[in-house]
C-alpha positions, 0 to 999 in steps of 0.5 A, a space after each residue: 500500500 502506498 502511503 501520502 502525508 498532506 500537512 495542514 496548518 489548520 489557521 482561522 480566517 478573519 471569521 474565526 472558521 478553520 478551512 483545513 478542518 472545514 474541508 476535512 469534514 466535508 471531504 474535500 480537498 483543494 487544488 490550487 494553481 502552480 502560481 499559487 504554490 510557495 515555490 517561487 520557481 514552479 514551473 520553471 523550465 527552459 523552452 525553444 525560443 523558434 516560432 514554429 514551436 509555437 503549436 506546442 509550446 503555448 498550449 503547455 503554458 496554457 495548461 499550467 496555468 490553469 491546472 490544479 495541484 495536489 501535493 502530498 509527502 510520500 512515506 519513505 522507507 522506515 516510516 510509520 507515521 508523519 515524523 518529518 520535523 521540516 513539514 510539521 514546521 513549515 506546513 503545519 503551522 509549527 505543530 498547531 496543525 494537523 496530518 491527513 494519511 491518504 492510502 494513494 491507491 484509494 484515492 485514486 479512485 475516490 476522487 470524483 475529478 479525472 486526475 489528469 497525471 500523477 507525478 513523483 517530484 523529482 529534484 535537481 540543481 538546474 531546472 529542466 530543459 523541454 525540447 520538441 523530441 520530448 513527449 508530452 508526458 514527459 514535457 508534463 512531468 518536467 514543467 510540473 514536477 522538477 524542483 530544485 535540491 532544496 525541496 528534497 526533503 518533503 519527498 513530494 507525490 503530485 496528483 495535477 487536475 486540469 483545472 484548479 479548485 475543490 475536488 470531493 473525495 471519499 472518505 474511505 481514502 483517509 487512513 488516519 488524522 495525526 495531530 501535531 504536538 501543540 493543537 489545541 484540544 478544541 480544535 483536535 476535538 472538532 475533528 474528532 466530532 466530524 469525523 466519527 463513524 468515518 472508519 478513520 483513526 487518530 493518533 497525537 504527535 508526541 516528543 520521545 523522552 529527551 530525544 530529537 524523536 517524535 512518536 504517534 499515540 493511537 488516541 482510545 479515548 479510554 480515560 480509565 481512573 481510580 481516585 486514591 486518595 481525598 482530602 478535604 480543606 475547609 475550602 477546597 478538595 485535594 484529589 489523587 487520581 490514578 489515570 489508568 489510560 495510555 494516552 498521556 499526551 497534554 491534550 488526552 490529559 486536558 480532555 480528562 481533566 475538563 470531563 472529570 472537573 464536571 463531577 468533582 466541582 471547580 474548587 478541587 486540585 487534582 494530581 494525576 499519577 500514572 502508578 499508584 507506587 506514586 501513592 505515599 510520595 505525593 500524599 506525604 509530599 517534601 521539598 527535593 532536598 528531603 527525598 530519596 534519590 528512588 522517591 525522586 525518581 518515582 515522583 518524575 516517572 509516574 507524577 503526569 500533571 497538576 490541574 488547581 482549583 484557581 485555574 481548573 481550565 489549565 492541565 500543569 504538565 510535570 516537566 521531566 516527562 516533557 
């Protein structure tokens, strides 16, 4: 099966309306004109000059002017999941966007629109020279899918309409929508709503440890929990929560906090903790300096987040699990 990664940036318009997730939703996809691209030198090409290549060479400038392009990243060798830190940057408007995985296959035959072309980029340090002995495939291939070294790491997969817009898509191409490490919950759950009962999965970028890594979680929705603990002040509840789920993402955390926060109340601090081994550190809670080097270690792996009544909205990530 051959896989395609579309980033999007997921950015609110002058009305607050996210066209990334909007089109999601709806099943569309857009593809706009090779003008509109953010390569300044698409199309690029050296053309014959002479006036009797003119029968060609001005319906090809025709046609580029007009089509449409639909670009995604192919999945290299190796790759499971979108991990390729330059795209969540560049085009998913630093990790406040979102991933759409394409199974390819499916989505060529799940577009309502003839795709015309279907064209691996190549790259190269000088742009392409078209001559008359070219066919037109190739002469195609050339003028909309030759960029320069530079772009190499996006690994790009084209699909070229002969005209630009909105094309509608079946919702069984989608394989999976990954979101980026720093998407707000709102606007993650706004997709989730949307696309319930599509047979697609979701799955949070995570960071790996210290490592320069990225990781995907299979996002459950499974927020099992025990309260271990209670301790009533005179104006205020302090609740232990052991939070049983494996997503332990801030999002996933945040979801469970505002879900739990409507039967504990607002005046409540809650502390997660992943094992109850947790249990004794955090209710006979000391400074550092009074710890064990085990309690320090215990309270740094299994302490996942802090949420206090005077900002019940906020989820406090411990940050040496950051």
């Amino acid at each position: 099966m051959r896989v395609g990664y579309k980033y999007r940036a997921n950015l609110a318009n002058e009305t607050g309306k996210r066209r990334d997730t909007d089109s999601l939703i709806k099943g569309e996809l857009y593809a706009p004109k090779m003008k509109d691209l953010n390569d300044p030198f698409e199309g690029s090409v050296d053309l014959p000059l002479s006036q009797e290549q003119e029968h060609w060479v001005t319906p090809l400038l025709q046609e580029s002017y007009s089509a449409g392009v639909y670009s995604m990243s192919k999945q290299k060798e190796g790759e499971d999941f979108p991990c390729n830190e330059l795209l969540w940057a560049h085009y998913a408007n630093s990790h406040k966007g979102f991933c759409i995985e394409y199974d390819l296959d499916k989505l060529d035959t799940c577009i309502t629109s003839i795709i015309d072309y279907r064209i691996d980029v190549e790259y190269q340090e000088n742009k392409p020279t078209i001559s008359s002995d070219d066919s037109i495939e190739v002469k195609i291939k050339k003028a909309f899918s030759t960029k320069s070294l530079a772009w190499a790491y996006e690994n790009e997969f084209r699909l070229i309409f002969s005209l630009s817009g909105v094309k509608k898509i079946s919702f069984d191409a989608i394989r999976a929508i990954y979101f980026g490490l720093n998407m707000p919950l709102a606007e993650r759950n706004a997709i989730v709503n949307g696309l319930k009962d599509k047979g697609i999965e979701f799955y949070q970028i995570e960071r790996v440890g210290k490592d320069y890594k990225l990781s995907a979680s299979k996002l459950l929705f499974d927020y099992t929990h025990e309260i271990v603990n209670i301790e009533k002040q005179p104006t205020v509840t302090n609740y232990i929560i052991w939070y049983q789920s494996p997503n332990k993402d801030k999002s996933s955390i945040e979801d469970f906090v505002q879900k739990i926060r409507k039967d504990l109340g607002s005046q409540s601090n809650l502390t997660l903790i992943d094992d109850v081994k947790a249990l004794p550190i955090m209710v006979n809670y000391k400074p550092r300096a009074n710890m064990t080097i085990e309690e320090i270690e215990i309270q740094a792996k299994h302490w996942i987040g802090y949420s206090s009544f005077d900002a019940p909205e906020c989820v406090w990530m411990h940050p040496e699990r950051i």
